[in-house]
C-alpha positions in Angstrom: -26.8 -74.9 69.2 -24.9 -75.6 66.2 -26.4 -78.6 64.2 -23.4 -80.8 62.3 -24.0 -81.7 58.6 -25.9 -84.1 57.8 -23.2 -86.0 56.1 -21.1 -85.6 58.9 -23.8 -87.0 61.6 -25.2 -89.6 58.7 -21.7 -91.0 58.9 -21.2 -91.6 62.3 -24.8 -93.6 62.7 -23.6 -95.6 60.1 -20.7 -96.6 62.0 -22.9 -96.7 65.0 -25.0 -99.3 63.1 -22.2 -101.2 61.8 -20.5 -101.3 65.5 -23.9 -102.8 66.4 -23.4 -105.2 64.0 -20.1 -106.3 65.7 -21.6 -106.8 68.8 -24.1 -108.7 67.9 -21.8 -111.4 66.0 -20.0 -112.0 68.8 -20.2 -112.3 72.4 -19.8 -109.1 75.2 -16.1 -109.7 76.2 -15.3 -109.0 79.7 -17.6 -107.0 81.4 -19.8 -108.4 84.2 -23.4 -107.0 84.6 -22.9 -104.2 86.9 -26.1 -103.9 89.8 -27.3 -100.7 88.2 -30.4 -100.4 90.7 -27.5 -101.2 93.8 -25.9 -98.4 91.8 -28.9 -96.0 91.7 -29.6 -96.4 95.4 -26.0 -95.8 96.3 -26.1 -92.4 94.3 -29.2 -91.5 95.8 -27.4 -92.0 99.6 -24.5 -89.8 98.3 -26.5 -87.1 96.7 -29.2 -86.7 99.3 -29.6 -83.5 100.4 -26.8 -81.7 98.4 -27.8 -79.1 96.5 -24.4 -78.2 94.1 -24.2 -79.6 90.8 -20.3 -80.0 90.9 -20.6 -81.8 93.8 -23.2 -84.4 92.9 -21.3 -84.7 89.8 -18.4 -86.0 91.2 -19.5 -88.0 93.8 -21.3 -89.8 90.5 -18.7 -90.2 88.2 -16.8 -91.4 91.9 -19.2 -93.7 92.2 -18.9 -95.1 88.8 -15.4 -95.7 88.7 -15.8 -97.8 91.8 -18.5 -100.0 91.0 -18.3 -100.5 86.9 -15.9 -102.9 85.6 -13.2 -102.9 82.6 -13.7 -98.9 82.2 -10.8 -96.4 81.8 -12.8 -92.7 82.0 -16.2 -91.9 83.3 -17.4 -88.3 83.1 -19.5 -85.3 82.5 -19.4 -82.9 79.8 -21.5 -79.9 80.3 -23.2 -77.7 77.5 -21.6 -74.0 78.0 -22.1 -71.4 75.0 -22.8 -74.2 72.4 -19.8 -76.7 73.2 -19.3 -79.9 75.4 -16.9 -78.9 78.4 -14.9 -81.1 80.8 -16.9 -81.5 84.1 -16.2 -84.1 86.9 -14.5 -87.2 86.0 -12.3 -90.0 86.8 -9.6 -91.5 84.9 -6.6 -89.3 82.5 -6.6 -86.4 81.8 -9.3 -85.1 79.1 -10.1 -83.4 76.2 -11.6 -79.9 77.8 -13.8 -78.6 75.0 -15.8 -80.8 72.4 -17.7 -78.9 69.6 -21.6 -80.4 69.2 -21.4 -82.9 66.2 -18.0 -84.4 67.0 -16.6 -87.5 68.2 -18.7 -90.0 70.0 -19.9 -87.1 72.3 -20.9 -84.5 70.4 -22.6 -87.0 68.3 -24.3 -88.3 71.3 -25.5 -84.3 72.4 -26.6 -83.6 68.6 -29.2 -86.4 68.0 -29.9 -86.6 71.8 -29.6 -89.9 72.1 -27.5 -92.6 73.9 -24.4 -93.7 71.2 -22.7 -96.9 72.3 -19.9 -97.8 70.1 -18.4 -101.2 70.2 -14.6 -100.1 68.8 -14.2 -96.6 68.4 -11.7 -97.1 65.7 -14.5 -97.7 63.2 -16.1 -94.6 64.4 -15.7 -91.9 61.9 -14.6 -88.8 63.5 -13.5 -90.6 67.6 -11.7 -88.0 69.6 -8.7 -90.1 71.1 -8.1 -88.8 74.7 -6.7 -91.9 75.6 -5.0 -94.3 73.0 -5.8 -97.5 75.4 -9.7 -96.5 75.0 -11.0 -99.4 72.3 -15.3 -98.6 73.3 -17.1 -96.1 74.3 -21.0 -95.3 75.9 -22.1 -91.6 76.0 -25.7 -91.0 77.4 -27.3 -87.4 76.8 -28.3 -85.5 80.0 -31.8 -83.5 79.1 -33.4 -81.5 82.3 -37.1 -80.3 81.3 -36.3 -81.6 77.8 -33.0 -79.2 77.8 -29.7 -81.0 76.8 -27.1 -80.1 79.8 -24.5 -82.4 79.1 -23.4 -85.8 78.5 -21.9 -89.1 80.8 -19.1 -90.3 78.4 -17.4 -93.9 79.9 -14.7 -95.7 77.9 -13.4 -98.8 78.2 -9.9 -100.3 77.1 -12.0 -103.8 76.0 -13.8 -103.8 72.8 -17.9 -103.6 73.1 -17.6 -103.6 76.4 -21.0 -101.8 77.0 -24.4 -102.9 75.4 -28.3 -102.4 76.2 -28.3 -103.1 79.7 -25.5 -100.4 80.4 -27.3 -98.2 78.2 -30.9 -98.9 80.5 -28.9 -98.6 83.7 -27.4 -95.4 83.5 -30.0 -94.1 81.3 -32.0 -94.5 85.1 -28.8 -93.7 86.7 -28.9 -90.2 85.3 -32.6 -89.7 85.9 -31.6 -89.6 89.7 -28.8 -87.2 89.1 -30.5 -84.7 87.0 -33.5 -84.4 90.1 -30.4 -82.9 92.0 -28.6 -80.8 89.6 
């Protein structure tokens, strides 16, 4: 996998830790708590007994669309030959290859860890799919301590997604990966 540069990855934390630091002055906007153990259960009832990745995939990012509030994209990119590529999703149309180390999800599959980013516009280096898109949650998906991909959301409402997103589908993905 190709690592970014330092610099390049040093830069986007920082703007990671200063979109923190928005959040935290101010109160969440819009977005209601969504039921992410409702949630978990419902994917569990959808995956049950299917065995192909593509379709448990989309039945999740499906599912996700329906029940989280204030988004505008929710989807998988999947590692293949060292890059992100588009998998199942639900909103516009997407970028379909992201190199590891850029944007908000390649940043998010090179530290393997979740990046939530309160306005993207302060984010060094934000891959604009979608110009309406103002925040942005990407959590890594690691099977037997493996990245395979990432669950990118984005939102048209600035910091739209904080810790308890980032818990809920952090658990959300633990029952996924079990069936991919």
């Amino acid at each position: 996998m190709q690592q970014p540069s330092d610099k390049s990855v040093s830069s986007r934390l920082k703007a990671f830790a200063d979109s923190d630091r928005i959040a935290a002055a101010k109160p969440t906007a819009t977005n209601a708590d969504a039921d992410y153990s409702m949630i978990c259960r419902q994917l569990e009832g959808l995956i049950d007994g299917e065995k192909d990745r593509v379709a448990n995939l989309a039945n999740c990012s499906a599912l996700l669309w329906q029940e989280l509030t204030d988004i505008n994209w929710v989807g998988f990119y999947l590692i293949k030959r060292n890059k992100l590529v588009l998998g199942p999703f639900q909103g516009k149309p997407a970028c379909s290859r992201i190199e590891i180390g850029q944007g908000v999800c390649g940043t998010a599959a090179a530290i393997s860890k979740t990046v939530i980013v309160a306005d993207v516009h302060q984010f060094p280096g934000h891959i604009a799919c979608d110009l309406m898109s103002k925040s942005e949650i990407v959590v890594p998906m690691l099977k037997d301590g493996q990245l395979i991909g990432v669950l990118d959301i984005d939102s048209p409402v600035v910091d739209r997604f904080d810790h308890r997103d980032q818990q809920g589908l952090e658990e959300l993905l633990q029952v996924l990966i079990l069936r991919l």
